[in-house]
PyMOL Python script that loads the backbone (N, CA, C, O; Angstrom):
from pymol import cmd

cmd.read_pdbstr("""\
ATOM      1  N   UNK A   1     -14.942   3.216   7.242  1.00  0.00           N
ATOM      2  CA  UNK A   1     -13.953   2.816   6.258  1.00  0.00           C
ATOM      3  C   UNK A   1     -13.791   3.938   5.241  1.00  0.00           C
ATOM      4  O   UNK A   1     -14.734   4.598   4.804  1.00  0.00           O
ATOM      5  N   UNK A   2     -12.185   4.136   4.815  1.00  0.00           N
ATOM      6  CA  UNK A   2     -12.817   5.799   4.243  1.00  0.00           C
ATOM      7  C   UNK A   2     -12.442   4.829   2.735  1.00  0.00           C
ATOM      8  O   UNK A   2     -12.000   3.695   2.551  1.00  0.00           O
ATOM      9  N   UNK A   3     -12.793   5.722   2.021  1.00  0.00           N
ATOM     10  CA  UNK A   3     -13.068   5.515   0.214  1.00  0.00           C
ATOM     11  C   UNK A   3     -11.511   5.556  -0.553  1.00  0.00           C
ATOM     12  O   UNK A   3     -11.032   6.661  -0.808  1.00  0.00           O
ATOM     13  N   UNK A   4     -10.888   4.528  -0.841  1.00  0.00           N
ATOM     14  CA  UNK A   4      -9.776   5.525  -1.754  1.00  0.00           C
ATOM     15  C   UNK A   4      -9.665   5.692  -3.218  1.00  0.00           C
ATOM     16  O   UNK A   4     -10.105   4.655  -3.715  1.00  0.00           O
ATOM     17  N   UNK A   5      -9.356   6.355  -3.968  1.00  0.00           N
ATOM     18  CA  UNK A   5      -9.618   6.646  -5.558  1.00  0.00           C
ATOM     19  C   UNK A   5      -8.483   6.624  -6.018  1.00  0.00           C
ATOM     20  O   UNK A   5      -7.921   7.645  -5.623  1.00  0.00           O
ATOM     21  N   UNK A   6      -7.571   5.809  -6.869  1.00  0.00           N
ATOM     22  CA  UNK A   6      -6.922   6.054  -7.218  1.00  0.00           C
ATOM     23  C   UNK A   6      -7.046   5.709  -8.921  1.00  0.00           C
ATOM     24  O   UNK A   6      -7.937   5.186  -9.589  1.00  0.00           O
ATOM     25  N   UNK A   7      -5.409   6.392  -9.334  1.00  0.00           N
ATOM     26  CA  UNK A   7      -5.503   6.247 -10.641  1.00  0.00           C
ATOM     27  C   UNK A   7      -5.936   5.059 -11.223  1.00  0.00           C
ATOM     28  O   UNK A   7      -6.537   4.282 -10.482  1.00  0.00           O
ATOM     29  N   UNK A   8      -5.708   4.644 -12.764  1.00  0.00           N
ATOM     30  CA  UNK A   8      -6.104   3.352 -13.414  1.00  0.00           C
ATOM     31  C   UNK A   8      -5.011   2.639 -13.263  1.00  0.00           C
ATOM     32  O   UNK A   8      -4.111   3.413 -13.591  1.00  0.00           O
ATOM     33  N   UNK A   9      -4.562   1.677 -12.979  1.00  0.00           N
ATOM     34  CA  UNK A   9      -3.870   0.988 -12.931  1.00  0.00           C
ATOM     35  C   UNK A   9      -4.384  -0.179 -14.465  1.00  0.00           C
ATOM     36  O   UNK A   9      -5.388  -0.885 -14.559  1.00  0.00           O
ATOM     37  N   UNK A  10      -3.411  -0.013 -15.326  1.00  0.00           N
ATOM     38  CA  UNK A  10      -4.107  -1.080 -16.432  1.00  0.00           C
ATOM     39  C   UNK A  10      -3.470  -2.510 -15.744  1.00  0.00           C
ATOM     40  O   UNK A  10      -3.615  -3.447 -16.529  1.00  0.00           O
ATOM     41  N   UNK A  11      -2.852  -2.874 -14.569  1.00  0.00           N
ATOM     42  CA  UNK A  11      -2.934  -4.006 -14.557  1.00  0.00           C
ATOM     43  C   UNK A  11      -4.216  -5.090 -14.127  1.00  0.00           C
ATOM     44  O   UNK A  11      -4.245  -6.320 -14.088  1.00  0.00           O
ATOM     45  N   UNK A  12      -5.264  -4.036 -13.822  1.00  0.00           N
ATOM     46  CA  UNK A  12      -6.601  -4.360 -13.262  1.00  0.00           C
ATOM     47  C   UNK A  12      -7.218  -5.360 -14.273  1.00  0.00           C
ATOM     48  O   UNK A  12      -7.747  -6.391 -13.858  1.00  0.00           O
ATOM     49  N   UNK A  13      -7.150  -5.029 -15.776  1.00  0.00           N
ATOM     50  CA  UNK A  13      -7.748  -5.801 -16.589  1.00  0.00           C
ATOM     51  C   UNK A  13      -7.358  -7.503 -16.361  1.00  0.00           C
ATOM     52  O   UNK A  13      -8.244  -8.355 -16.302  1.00  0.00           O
ATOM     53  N   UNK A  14      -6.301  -7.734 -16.279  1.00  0.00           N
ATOM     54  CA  UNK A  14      -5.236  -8.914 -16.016  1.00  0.00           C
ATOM     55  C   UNK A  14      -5.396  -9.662 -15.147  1.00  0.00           C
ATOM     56  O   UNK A  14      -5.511 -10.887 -15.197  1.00  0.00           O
ATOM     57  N   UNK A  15      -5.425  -8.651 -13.877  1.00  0.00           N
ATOM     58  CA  UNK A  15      -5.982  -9.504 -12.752  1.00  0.00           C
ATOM     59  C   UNK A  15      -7.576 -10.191 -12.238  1.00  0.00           C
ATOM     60  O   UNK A  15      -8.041 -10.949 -11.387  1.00  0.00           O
ATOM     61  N   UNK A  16      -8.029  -9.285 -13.476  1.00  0.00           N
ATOM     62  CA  UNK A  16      -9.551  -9.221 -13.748  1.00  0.00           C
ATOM     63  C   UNK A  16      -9.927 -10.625 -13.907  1.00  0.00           C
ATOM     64  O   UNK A  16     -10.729 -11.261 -13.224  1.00  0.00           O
ATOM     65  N   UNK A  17      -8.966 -11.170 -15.290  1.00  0.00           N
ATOM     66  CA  UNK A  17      -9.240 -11.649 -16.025  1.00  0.00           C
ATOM     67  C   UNK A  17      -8.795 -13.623 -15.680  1.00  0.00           C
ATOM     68  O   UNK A  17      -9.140 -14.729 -16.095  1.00  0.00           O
ATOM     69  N   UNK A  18      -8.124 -13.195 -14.968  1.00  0.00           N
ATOM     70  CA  UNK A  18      -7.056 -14.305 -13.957  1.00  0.00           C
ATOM     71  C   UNK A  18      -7.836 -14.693 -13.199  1.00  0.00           C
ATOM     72  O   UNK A  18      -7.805 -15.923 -13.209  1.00  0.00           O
ATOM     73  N   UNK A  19      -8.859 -14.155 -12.223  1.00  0.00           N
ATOM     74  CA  UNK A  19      -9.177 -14.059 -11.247  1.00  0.00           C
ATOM     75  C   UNK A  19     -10.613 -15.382 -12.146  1.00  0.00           C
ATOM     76  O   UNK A  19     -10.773 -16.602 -12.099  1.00  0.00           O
ATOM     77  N   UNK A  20     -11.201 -14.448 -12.717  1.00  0.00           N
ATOM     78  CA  UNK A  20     -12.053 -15.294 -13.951  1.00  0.00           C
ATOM     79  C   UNK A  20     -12.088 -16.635 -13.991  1.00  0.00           C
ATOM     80  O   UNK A  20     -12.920 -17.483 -13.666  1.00  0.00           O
ATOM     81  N   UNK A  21     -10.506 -16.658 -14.676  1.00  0.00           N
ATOM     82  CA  UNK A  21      -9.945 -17.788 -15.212  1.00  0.00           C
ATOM     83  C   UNK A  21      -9.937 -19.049 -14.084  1.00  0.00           C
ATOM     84  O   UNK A  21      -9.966 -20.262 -14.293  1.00  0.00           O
ATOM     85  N   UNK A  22      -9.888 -18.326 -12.848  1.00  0.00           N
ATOM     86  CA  UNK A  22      -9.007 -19.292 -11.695  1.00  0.00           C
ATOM     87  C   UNK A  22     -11.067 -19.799 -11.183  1.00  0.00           C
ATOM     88  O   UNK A  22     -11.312 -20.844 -10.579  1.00  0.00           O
ATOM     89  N   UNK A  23     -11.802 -19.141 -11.463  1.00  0.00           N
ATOM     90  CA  UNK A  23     -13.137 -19.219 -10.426  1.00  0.00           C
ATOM     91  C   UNK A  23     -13.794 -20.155 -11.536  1.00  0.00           C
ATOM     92  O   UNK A  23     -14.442 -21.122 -11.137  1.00  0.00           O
ATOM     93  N   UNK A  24     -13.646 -19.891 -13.142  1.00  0.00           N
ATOM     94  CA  UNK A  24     -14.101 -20.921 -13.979  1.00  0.00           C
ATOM     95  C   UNK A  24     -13.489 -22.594 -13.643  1.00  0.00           C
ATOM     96  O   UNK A  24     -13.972 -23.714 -13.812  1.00  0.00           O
ATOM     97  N   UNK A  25     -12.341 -22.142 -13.153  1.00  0.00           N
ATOM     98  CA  UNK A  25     -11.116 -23.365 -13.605  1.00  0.00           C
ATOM     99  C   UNK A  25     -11.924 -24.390 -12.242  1.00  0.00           C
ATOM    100  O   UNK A  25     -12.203 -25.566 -12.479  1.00  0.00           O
ATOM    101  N   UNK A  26     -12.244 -23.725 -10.781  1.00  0.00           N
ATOM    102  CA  UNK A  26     -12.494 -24.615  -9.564  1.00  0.00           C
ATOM    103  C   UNK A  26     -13.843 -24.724  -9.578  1.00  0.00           C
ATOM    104  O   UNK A  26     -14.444 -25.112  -8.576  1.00  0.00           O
ATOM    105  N   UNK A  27     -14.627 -24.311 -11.001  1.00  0.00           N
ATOM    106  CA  UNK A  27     -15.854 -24.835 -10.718  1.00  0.00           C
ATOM    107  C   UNK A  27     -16.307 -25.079 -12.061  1.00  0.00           C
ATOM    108  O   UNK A  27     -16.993 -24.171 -12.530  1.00  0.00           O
ATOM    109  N   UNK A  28     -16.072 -26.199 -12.891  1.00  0.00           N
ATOM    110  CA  UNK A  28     -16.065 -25.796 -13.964  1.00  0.00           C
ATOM    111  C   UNK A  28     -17.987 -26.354 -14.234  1.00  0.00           C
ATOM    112  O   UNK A  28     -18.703 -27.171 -13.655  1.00  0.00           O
ATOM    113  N   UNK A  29     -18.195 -25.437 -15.357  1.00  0.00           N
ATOM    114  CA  UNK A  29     -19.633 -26.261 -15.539  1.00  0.00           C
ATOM    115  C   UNK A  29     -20.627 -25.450 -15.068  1.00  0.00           C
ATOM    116  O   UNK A  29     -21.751 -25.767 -15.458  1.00  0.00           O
ATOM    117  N   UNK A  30     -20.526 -24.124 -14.061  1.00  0.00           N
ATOM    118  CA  UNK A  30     -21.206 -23.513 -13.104  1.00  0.00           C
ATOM    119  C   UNK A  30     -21.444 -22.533 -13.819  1.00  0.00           C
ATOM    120  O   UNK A  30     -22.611 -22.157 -13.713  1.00  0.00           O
ATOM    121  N   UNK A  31     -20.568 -21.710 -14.803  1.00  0.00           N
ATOM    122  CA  UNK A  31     -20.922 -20.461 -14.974  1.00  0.00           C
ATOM    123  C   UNK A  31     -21.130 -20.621 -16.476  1.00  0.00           C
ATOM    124  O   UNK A  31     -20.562 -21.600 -16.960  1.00  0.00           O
ATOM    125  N   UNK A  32     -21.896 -19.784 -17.384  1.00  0.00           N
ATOM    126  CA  UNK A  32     -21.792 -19.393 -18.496  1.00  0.00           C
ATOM    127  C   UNK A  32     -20.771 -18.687 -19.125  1.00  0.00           C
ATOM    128  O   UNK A  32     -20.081 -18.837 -20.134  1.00  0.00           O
ATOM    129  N   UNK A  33     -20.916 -17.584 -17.913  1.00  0.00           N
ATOM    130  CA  UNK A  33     -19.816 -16.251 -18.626  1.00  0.00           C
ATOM    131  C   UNK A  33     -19.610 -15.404 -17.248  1.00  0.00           C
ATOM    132  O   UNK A  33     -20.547 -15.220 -16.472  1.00  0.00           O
ATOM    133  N   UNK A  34     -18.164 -14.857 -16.995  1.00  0.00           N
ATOM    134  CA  UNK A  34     -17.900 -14.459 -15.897  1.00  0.00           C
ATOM    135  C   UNK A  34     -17.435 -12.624 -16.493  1.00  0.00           C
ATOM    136  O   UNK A  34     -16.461 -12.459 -17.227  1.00  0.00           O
ATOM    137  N   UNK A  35     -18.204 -11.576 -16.076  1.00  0.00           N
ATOM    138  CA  UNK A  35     -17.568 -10.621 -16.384  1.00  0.00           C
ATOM    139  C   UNK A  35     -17.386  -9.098 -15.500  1.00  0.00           C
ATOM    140  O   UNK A  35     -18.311  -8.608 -14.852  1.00  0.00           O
ATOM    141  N   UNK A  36     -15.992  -8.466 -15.622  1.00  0.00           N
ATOM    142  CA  UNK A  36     -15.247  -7.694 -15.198  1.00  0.00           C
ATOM    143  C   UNK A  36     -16.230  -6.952 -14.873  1.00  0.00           C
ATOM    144  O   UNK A  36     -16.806  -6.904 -15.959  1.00  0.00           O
ATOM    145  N   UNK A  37     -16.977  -6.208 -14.028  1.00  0.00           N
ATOM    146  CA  UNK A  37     -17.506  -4.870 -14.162  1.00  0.00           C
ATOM    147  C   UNK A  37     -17.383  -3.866 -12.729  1.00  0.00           C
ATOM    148  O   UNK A  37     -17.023  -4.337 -11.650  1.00  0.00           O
ATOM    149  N   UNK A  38     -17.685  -2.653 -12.890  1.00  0.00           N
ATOM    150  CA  UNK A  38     -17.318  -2.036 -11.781  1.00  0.00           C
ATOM    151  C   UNK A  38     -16.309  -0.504 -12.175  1.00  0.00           C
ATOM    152  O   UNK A  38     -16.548  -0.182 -13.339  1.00  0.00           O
ATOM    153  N   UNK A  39     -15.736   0.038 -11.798  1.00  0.00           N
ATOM    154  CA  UNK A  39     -14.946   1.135 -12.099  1.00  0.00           C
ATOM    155  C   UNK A  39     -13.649   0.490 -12.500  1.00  0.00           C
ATOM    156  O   UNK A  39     -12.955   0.934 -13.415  1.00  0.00           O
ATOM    157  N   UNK A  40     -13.395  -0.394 -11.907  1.00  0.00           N
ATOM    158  CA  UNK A  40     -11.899  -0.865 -12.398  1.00  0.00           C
ATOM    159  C   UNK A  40     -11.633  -1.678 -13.657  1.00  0.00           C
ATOM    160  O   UNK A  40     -10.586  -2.130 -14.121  1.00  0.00           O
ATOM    161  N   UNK A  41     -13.199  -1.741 -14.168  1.00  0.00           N
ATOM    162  CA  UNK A  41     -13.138  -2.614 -15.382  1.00  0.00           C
ATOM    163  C   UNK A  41     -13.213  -1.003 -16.484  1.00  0.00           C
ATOM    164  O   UNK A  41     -13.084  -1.371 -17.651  1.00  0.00           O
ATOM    165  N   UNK A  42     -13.350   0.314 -16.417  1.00  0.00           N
ATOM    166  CA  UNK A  42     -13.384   0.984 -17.633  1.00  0.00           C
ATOM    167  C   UNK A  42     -11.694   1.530 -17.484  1.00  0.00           C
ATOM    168  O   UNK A  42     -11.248   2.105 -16.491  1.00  0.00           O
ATOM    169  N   UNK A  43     -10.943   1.201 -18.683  1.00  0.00           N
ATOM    170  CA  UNK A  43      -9.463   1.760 -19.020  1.00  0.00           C
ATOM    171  C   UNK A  43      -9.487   3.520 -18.902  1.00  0.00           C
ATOM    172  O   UNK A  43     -10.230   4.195 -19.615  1.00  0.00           O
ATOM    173  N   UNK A  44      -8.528   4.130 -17.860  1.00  0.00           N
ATOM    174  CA  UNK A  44      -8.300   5.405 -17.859  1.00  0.00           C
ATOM    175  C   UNK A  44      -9.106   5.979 -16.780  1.00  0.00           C
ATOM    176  O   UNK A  44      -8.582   6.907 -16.164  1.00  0.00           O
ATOM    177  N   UNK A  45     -10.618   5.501 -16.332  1.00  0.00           N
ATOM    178  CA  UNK A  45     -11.292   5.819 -15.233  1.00  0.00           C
ATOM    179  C   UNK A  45     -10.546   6.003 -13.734  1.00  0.00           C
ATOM    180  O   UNK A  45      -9.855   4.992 -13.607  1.00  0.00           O
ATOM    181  N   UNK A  46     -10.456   6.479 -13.068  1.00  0.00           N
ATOM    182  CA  UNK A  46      -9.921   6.753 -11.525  1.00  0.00           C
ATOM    183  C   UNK A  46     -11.009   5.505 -11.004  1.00  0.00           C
ATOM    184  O   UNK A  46     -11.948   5.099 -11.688  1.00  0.00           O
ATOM    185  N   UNK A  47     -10.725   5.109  -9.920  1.00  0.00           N
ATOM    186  CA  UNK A  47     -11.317   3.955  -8.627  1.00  0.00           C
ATOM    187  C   UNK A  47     -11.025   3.947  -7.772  1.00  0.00           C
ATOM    188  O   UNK A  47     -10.355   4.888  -7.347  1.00  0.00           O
ATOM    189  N   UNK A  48     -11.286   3.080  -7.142  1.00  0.00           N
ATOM    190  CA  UNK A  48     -11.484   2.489  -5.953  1.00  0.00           C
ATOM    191  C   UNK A  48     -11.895   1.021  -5.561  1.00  0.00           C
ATOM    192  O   UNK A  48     -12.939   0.506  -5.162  1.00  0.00           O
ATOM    193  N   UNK A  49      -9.890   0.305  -6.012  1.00  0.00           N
ATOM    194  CA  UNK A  49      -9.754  -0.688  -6.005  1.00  0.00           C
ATOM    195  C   UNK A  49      -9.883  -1.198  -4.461  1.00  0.00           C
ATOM    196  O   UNK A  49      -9.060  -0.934  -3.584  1.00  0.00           O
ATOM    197  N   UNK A  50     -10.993  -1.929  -4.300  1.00  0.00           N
ATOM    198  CA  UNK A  50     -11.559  -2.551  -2.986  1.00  0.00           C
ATOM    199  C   UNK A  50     -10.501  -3.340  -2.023  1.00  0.00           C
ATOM    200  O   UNK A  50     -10.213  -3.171  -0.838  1.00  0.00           O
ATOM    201  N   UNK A  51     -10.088  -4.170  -2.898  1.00  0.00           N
ATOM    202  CA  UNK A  51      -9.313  -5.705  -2.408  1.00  0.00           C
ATOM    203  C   UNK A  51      -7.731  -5.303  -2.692  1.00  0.00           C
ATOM    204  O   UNK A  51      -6.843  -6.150  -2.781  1.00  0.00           O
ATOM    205  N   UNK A  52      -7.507  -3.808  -2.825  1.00  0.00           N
ATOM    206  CA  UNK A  52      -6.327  -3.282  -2.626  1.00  0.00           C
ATOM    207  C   UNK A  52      -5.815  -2.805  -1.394  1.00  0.00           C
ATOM    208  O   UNK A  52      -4.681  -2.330  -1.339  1.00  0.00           O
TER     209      UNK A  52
END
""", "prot")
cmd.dss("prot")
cmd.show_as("cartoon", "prot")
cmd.util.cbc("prot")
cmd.orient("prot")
């Protein structure tokens, strides 16, 4: 599988955050705190958005 890097996309934070929202929402009660981390969570960093 080869690696791809691309720029920041700031819509990453959003979908980050949605994604969150939607995994709190179908389980509620389960989590404390759900958080972003990884390369696509620092603003301006290059990545390698996985599930792209």
């Amino acid at each position: 599988m080869a690696i791809r890097v691309t720029d920041h996309d700031p819509s990453w934070a959003e979908r980050a955050a949605t994604a969150c929202d939607d995994v709190t929402a179908a389980l509620p009660g389960v989590f404390d705190a759900i958080e972003h981390i990884g390369s696509t969570a620092v603003p301006g960093l290059a990545a390698n958005p996985s599930s792209t």
